[in-house]
Legacy VTK file of the C-alpha trace (Angstrom):
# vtk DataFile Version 3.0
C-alpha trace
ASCII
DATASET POLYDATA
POINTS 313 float
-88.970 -66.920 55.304
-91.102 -65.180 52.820
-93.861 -63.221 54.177
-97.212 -65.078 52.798
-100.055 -62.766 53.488
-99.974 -58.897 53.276
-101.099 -56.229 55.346
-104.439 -55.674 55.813
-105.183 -52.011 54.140
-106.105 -49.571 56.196
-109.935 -47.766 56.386
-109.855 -44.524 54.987
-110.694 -43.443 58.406
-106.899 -45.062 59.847
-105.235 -43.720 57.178
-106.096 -40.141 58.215
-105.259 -40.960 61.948
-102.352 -42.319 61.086
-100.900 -39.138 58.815
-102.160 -37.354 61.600
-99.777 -38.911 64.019
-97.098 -38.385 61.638
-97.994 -35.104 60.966
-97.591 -33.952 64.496
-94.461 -35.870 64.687
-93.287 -33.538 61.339
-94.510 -30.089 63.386
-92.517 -31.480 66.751
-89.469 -32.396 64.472
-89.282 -29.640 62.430
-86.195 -27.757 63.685
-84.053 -31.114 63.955
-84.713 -33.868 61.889
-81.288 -35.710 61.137
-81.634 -39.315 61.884
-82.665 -41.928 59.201
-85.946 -43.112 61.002
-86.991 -39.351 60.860
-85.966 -39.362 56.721
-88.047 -42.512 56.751
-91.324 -41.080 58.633
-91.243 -38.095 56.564
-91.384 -40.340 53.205
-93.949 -41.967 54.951
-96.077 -39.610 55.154
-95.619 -37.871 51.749
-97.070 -41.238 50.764
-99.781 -41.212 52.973
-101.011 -37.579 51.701
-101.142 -39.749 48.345
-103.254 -42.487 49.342
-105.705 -39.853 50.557
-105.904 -37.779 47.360
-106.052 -41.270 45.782
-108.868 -41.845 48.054
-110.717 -38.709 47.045
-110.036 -38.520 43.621
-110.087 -41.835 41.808
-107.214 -43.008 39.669
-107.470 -44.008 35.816
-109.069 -47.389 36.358
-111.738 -45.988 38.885
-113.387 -43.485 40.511
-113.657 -42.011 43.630
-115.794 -44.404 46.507
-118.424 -42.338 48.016
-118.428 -44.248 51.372
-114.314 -43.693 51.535
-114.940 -39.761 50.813
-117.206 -39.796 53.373
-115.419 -41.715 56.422
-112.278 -39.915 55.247
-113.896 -36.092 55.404
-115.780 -37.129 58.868
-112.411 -38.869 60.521
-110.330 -35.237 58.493
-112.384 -33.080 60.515
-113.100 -35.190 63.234
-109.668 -34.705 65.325
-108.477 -31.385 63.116
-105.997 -32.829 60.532
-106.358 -30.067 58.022
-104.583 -27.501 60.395
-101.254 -29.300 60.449
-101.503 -30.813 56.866
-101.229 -27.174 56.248
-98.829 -26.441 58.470
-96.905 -28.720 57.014
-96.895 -28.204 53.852
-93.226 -26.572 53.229
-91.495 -30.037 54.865
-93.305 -32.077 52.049
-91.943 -33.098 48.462
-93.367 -31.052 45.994
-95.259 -33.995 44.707
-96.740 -34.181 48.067
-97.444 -30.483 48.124
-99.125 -30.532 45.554
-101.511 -33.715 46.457
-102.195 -31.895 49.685
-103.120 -28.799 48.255
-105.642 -30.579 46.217
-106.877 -32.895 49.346
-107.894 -29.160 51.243
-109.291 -28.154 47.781
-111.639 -31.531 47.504
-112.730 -31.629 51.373
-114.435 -28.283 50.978
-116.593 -30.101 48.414
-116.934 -33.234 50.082
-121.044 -33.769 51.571
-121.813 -35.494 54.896
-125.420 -36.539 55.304
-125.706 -33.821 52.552
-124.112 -31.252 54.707
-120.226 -29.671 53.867
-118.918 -30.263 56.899
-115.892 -28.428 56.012
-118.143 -25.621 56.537
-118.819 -25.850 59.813
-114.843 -26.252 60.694
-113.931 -23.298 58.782
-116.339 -21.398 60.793
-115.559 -22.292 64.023
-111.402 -22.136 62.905
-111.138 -18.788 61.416
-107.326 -18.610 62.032
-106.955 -21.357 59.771
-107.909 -19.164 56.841
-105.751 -17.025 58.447
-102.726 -19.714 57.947
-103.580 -19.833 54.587
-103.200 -16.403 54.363
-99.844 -15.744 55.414
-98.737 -18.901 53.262
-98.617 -16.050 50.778
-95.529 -14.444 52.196
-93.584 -17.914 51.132
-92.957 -17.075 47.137
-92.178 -20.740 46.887
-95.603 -22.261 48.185
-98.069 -18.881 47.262
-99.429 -20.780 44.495
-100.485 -23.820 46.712
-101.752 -21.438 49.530
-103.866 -19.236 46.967
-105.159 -22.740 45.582
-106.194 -24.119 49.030
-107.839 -20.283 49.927
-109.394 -19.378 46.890
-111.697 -23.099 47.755
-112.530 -22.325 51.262
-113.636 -18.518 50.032
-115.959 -20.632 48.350
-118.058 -20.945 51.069
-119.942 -17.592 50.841
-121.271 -17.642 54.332
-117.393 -17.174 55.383
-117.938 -13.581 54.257
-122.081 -13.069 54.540
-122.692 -14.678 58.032
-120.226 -13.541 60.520
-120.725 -9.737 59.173
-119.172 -7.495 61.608
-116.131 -9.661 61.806
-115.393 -9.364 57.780
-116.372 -5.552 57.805
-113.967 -5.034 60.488
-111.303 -7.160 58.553
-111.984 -5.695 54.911
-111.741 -2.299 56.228
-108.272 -2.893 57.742
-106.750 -4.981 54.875
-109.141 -3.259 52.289
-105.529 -2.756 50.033
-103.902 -6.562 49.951
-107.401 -8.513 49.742
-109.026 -6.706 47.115
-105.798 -6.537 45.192
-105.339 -10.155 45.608
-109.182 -11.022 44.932
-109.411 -9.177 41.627
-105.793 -10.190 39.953
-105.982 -13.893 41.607
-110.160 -14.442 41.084
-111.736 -11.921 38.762
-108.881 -11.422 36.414
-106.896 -14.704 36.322
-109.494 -17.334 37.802
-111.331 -20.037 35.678
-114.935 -19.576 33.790
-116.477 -20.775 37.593
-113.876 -18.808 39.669
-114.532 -15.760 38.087
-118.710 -16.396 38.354
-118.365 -17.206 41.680
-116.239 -14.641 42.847
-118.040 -11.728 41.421
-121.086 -13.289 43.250
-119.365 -13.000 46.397
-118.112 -9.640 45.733
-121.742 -8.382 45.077
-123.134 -10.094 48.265
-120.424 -8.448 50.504
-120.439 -4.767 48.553
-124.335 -4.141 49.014
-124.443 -5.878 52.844
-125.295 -2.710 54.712
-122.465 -3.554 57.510
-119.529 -3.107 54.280
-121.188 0.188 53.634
-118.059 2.074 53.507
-115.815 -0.757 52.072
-118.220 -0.773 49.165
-117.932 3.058 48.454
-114.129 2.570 48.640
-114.639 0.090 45.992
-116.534 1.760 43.758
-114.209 5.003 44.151
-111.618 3.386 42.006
-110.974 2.840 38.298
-109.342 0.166 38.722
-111.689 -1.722 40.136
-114.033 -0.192 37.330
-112.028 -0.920 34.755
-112.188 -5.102 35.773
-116.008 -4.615 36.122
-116.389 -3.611 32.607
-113.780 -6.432 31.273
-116.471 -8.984 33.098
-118.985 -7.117 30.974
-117.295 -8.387 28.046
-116.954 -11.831 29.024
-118.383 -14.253 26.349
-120.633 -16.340 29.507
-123.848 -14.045 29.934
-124.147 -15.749 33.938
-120.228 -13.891 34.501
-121.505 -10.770 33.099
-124.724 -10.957 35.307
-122.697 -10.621 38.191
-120.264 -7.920 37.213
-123.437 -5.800 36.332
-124.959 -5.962 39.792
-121.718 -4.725 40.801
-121.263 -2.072 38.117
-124.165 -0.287 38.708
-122.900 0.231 42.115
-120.692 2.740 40.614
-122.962 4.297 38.041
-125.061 4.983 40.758
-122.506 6.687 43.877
-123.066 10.466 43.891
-120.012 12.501 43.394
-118.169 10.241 41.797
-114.555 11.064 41.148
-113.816 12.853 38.100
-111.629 9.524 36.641
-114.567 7.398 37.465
-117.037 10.277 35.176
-114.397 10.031 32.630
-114.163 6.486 32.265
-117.919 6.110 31.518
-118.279 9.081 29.779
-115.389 7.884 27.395
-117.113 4.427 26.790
-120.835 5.557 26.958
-121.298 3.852 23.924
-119.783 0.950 24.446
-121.468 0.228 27.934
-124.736 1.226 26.137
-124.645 -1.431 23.453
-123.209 -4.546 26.407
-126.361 -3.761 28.467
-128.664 -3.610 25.560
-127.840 -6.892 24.837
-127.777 -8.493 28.754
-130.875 -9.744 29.314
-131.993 -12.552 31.912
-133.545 -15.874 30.438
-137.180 -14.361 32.256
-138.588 -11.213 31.884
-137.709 -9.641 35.455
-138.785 -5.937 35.670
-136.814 -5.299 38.356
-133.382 -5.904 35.968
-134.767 -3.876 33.262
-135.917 -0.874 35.815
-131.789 -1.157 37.416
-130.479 -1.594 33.897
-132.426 1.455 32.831
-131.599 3.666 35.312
-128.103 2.738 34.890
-128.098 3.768 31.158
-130.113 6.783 32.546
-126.930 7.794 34.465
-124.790 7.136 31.839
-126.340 9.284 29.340
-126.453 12.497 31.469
-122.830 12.430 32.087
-120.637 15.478 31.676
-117.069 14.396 30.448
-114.429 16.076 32.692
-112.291 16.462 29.423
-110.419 13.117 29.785
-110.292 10.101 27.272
-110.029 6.765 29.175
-110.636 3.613 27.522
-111.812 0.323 28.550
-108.325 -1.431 29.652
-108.913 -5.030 27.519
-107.432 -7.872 28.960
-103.973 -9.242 28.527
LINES 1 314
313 0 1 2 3 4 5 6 7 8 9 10 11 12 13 14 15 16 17 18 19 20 21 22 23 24 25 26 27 28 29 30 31 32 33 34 35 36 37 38 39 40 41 42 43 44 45 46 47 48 49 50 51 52 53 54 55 56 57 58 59 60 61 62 63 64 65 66 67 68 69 70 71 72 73 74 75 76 77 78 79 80 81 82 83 84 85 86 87 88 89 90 91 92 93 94 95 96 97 98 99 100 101 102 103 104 105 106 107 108 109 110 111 112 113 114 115 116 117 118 119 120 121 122 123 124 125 126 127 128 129 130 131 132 133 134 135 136 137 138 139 140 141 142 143 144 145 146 147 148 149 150 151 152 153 154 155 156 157 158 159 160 161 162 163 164 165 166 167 168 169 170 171 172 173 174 175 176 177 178 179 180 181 182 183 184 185 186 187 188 189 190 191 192 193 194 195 196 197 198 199 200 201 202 203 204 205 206 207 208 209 210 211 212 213 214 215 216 217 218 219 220 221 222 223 224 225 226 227 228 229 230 231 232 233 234 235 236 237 238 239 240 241 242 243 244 245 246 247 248 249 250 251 252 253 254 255 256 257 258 259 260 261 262 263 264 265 266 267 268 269 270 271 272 273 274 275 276 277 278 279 280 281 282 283 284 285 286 287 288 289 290 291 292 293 294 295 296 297 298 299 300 301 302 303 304 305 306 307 308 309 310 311 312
């Protein structure tokens, strides 16, 4: 007999507890999946992770629901599902890895009562940012993980509220995060990545409690070298940002002799980007850090090297 009526769909808000479920059967099973019905729950839920991006992104023929977004993000966050869809995320399809990376990605966006709620998990889950982290040791998934964690970085109080926790952490991975935040976010990153990020990196250098990770960063030419690129960048708002940060190295006493050189080599160059950077209001404060910057600049004593501005790839 033919079935007459179909299913009821489920609530956004079922959906989610139901990939939960199957999600923690996935973790439990991990090690020895081999019968059929686990084959079948695992397709399952690879289509379930679609419904939800479905859910939070629209399809052709319409967009996104508000009221869905919202009952999905509440019930998401609700009973912690984004800690095993991520730990999950090497037993799905690629297809599937791919939908989930981009369900983290549009949670951290997603508005409660105008509040991120995503926000207040992140804070009060650090380790999850942590998972995301050592994602990056998988070659196979390291784009998906640096997708997923370059959204929740998003959320600048991450890095400007809980102060002595990221000073402690910057100073002991100083090398692998600031690698990965300038190639992955200042170098490589969208028009909005790179604004964003450079915003960030300004907040965090000049909080007093990063005092020392700041004069690290502003020890090396390297890290130079990217701030003047940003100078450079066509969007005025992008090189905004990159001067606040700039001037943090125009104005460290003994600098190191590459850092003199550097400047010294491209004196003119920096001279005529700043002459032309100029907010939309007059704002003497700018034009007093912008001159004493130049100021610096011009009483430089080359150390007999010839660096260049590095231009990008």
């Amino acid at each position: 007999m033919k079935i007459l009526f179909k299913p009821k769909p489920r609530s956004p808000a079922d959906l989610v507890s139901h990939t939960r479920d199957l999600l923690a059967f996935a973790v439990s099973t991990s090690d020895h999946r081999t019968s059929k019905r686990d084959d079948e729950k695992m397709t399952e839920l690879c289509k379930n992770v679609r419904h939800l991006k479905l859910i939070l992104y629209g399809n052709g023929d319409a967009e996104p629901f508000p009221e869905a977004c919202s009952q999905l993000t509440q019930e998401f966050f609700r009973e912690d599902t984004l800690r095993p869809l991520i730990m999950c995320l090497p037993m799905l399809d690629l297809e599937a890895r791919k939908d989930a990376s981009q369900i983290v990605a549009n949670l951290q966006r997603q508005q409660v009562q105008s509040r991120l709620i995503a926000l207040d998990y992140l804070e009060a889950n650090l380790d999850v940012i942590d998972m995301l982290v050592e994602g990056f040791e998988n070659e196979d998934l390291a784009l998906h993980y640096s997708g997923m964690l370059k959204e929740c970085v998003r959320h600048q109080e991450l890095l400007t509220r809980h102060r002595s926790t990221v000073s402690e952490y910057l100073a002991k991975n100083y090398g692998w995060f600031f690698t990965e935040y300038n190639t992955r976010l200042l170098e490589k990153g969208s028009y909005i990545t790179k604004r964003q990020a450079a915003k960030l990196l300004g907040d965090v250098l000049m909080d007093r409690s990063n005092f020392s990770v700041m004069m690290r960063y502003v020890s090396s030419k390297d890290n130079l070298r990217i701030m003047m690129n940003l100078l450079r960048e066509p969007t005025k708002n992008i090189k905004l940002e990159a001067f606040y940060i700039f001037k943090l190295f125009v104005a460290k006493e003994n600098k190191p002799q590459d850092i003199v050189a550097i400047l010294v080599a491209n004196r003119s160059k920096i001279i005529r980007l700043l002459a032309n950077l100029k907010l939309e209001k007059e704002d003497e404060g700018f034009e007093a850090d912008k001159y004493a910057v130049l100021k610096e600049i011009e009483c430089l004593t080359s150390p007999n090297q010839d660096e260049n501005i590095t231009p990008d790839a």
